[in-house]
C-alpha positions as CSV (number, residue, x, y, z in Angstrom):
1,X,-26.5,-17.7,-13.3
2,X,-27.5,-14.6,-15.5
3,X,-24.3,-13.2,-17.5
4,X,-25.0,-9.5,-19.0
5,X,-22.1,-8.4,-21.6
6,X,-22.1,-4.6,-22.5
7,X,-25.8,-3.8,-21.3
8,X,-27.0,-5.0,-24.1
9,X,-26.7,-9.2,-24.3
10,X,-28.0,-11.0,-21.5
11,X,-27.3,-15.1,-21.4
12,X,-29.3,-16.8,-18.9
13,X,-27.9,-19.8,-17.9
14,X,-29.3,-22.7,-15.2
15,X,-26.5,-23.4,-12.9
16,X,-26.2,-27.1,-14.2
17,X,-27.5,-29.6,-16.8
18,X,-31.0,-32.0,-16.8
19,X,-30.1,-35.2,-17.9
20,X,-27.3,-34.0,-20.5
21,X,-29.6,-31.1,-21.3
22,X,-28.9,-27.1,-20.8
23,X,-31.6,-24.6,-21.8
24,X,-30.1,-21.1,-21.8
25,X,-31.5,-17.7,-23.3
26,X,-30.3,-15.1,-24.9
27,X,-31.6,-11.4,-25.0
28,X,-30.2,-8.6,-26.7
29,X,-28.2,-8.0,-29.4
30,X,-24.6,-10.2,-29.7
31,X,-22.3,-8.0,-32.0
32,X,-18.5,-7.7,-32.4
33,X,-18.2,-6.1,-29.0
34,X,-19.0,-9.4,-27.4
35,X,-16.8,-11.6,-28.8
36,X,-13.8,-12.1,-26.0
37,X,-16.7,-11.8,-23.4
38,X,-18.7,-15.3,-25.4
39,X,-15.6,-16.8,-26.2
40,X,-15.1,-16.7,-22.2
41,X,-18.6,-17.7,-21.3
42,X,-18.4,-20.4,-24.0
43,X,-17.4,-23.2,-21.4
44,X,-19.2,-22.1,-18.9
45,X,-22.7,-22.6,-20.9
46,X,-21.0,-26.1,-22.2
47,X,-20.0,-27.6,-18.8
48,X,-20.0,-30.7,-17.4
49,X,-23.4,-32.5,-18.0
50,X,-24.5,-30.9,-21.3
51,X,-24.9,-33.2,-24.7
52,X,-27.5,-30.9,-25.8
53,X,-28.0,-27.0,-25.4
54,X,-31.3,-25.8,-26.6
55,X,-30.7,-22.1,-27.1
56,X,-33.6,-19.5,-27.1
57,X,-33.0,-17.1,-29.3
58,X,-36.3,-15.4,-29.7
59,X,-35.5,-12.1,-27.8
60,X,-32.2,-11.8,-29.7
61,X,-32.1,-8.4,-31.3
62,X,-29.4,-8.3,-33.8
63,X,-27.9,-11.9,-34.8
64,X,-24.5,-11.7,-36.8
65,X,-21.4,-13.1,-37.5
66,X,-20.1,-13.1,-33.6
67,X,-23.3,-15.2,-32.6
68,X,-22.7,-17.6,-35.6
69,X,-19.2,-17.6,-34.6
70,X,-19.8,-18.2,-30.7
71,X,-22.3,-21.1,-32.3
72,X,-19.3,-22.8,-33.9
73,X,-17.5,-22.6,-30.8
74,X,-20.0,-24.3,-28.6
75,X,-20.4,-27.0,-30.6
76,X,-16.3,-27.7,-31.2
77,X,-16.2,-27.7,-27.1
78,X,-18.3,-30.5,-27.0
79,X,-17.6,-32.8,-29.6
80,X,-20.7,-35.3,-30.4
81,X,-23.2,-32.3,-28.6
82,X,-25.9,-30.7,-30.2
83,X,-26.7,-26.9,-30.4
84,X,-30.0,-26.4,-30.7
85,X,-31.5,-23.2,-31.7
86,X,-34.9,-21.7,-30.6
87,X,-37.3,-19.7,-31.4
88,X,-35.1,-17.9,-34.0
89,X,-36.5,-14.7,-35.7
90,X,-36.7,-14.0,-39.6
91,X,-33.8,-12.2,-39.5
92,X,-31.6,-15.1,-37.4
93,X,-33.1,-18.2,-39.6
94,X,-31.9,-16.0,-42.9
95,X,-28.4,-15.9,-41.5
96,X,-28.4,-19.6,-40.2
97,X,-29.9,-20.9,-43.7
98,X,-27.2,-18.8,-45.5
99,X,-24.3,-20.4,-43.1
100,X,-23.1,-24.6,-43.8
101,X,-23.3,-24.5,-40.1
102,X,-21.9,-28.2,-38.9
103,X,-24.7,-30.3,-38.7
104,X,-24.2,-30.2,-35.0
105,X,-26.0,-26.8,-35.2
106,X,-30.0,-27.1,-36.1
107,X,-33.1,-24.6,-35.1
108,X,-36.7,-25.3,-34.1
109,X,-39.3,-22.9,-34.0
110,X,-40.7,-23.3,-30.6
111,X,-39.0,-24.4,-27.0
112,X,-38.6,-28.3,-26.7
113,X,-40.4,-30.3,-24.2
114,X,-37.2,-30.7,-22.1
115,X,-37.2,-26.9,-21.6
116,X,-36.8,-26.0,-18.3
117,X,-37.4,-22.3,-17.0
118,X,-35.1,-20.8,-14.6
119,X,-36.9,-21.2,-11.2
120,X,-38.7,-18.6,-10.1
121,X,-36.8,-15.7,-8.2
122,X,-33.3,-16.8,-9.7
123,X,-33.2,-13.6,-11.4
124,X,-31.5,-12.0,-8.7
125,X,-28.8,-9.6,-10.0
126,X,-26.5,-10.0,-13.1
127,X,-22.7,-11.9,-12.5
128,X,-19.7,-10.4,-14.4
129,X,-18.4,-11.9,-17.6
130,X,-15.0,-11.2,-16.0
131,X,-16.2,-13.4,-13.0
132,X,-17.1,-16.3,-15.2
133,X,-14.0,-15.9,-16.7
134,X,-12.5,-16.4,-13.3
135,X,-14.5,-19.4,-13.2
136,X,-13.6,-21.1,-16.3
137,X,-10.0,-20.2,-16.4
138,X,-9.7,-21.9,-12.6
């Protein structure tokens, strides 16, 4: 499933979890303006299945409060899980190393060896935050 909030964040996320694994990836930039629409998708990305969510952040933008926020989130969802971020640029391991993120919450500067790419041809068209909305709240 590919999410795009505001034409400017795009979440790509596999339609289930590898063996208590989820790799999703961000593009874009994730300001205040996407805040309801994460909060919303937050359960989604953290479904059934998913201990551990490596998530790419290399083509990330602009990383601020509402990502570090939607972070937090992710990991109170899941209690025990692991958020693992990826790839994170200069500007997204300053913010990070200035947070006490819970220790839930780490980076690494490369994709793991449990990555798994979406399958080729996925890409097929963008779904609606409001959809997944739809989705979680049923």
């Amino acid at each position: 499933m590919d999410i795009q909030l505001a034409n400017r964040l795009t979440i790509d996320v596999p339609p289930r979890a590898q063996g208590g694994v989820l790799c999703v990836r961000m593009s874009g930039d994730v300001d205040a303006s996407d805040d309801k629409e994460l909060a919303l998708a937050g359960p989604r990305i953290r479904g059934p299945g998913a201990h551990t969510v490596f998530l790419d952040v290399g083509p990330v933008t602009f990383f601020g409060s509402t990502l570090v926020n939607f972070l937090v989130r992710l990991v109170n969802s899941a209690p025990g899980g692991q958020v693992v971020l990826c790839r994170p640029n200069p500007m997204a391991r300053r913010v990070v190393g200035a947070l006490s993120l819970p220790s839930q919450i780490s980076t690494r500067p490369d994709l793991p060896p449990e990555w798994v790419e979406p399958p080729a041809g996925r890409r097929s068209g963008r779904e609606p935050v409001a959809k997944v909305a739809r989705l979680v709240e049923s």
